[in-house]
C-alpha angles and dihedrals in degrees: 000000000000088000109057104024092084092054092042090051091046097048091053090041085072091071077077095055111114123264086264098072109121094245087067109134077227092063106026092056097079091061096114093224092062085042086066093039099059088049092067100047096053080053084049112104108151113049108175130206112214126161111212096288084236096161086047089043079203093120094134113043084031085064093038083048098058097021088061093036097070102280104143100194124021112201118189108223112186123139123212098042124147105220093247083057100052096041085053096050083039096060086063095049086049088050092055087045104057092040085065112022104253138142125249128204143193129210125214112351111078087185088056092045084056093046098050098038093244119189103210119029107206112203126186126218094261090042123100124315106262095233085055091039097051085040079067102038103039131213089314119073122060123235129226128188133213112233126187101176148020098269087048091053097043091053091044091051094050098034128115121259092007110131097177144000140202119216119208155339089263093197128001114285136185098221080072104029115184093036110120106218116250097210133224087297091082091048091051085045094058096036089056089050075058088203121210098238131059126278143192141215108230142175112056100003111160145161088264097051100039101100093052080057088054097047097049088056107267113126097172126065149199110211126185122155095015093083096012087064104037131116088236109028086187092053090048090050096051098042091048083048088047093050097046101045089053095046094055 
């Protein structure tokens, strides 16, 4: 313990630099990488959830499938993983990514996005602070923040070194039991404070209750079992893409 507590404490104790330091969304905006990088994020409009697809054993042509059928960021969600087992699952999702020009991000573990070259770090409200996380990370990778209410929304759209957020869970969701919904008002709440940087539905968002999203002012969404489950992962890519390109 002796040896790496000092170098934990002083790592968190960055989230207590000026606004100056050199990691400061501010500042670290101009690289011209993460300049990139934001852009397309604010094209981005479908962002999908998938574990590893370990009882189908279809990980590949699964990603191929949705990567080439209109999903913008690809996020692997799956609880329980040591850090050698999600790099190594990581390094397949890269791969996708790269074959069609998408964008791949990591939840959580800000150590794991660096490791892997992530594209997108996703950090929940009880995650890392931001300041510590891009310390990690460096100027490259963009960072994106959960929200369940309208307090929450309004904080991730306003603070520092955020470069998204999600707002829900719309509608309950297994994926996060235990979660009340917070209903399309949130979603109306956020869409009438009309924030600066880009934000996404999130919590029980399928095909069937899309237009009620876009009604309620999201024009960005996170998907999960909607196309995980579906019959045809590819067709339930490329509808969700449609609607939304024509919603926005």
């Amino acid at each position: 313990m002796a040896g790496w507590f000092p170098a934990v404490f002083s790592l968190y104790h960055l989230a207590d630099r000026p606004r100056s330091a050199p990691w400061h969304h501010d500042l670290v905006s101009t690289d011209p990488v993460r300049a990139d990088l934001r852009t397309r994020l604010a094209d981005a409009r479908l962002y999908l959830c998938t574990d590893a697809r370990r009882s189908r054993g279809d990980l590949v042509p699964f990603l191929d499938a949705v990567l080439g059928a209109g999903v913008d960021i690809i996020q692997l969600r799956e609880k329980g993983l040591e850090a050698g087992q999600e790099l190594a699952l990581l390094e397949v999702f890269a791969d996708a990514c790269r074959r069609h020009g998408r964008l791949l991000a990591v939840n959580d573990r800000a150590d794991v996005a660096l490791a892997a070259g992530a594209d997108v770090l996703h950090l929940g409200q009880d995650d890392l602070p931001v300041p510590v996380a891009r310390a990690i990370l460096g100027p490259g990778p963009v960072i994106g923040r959960s929200s369940h209410s309208p307090a929450q929304a309004d904080a991730a759209a306003a603070e520092p070194g955020v470069d998204y957020f999600c707002a829900g869970p719309v509608w309950t969701t297994p994926t996060k039991p235990g979660r009340p919904a917070t209903g399309l008002r949130l979603l109306r709440h956020v869409a009438q404070s009309a924030p600066a940087r880009p934000w996404f539905a999130i919590g029980g968002v399928s095909l069937a209750r899309l237009d009620e999203v876009l009604a309620a002012g999201a024009t960005r969404v996170v998907v999960v079992r909607a196309i995980t489950e579906a019959d045809d992962p590819a067709a339930a890519a490329q509808a969700f893409a449609r609607r939304l390109a024509a919603g926005s």
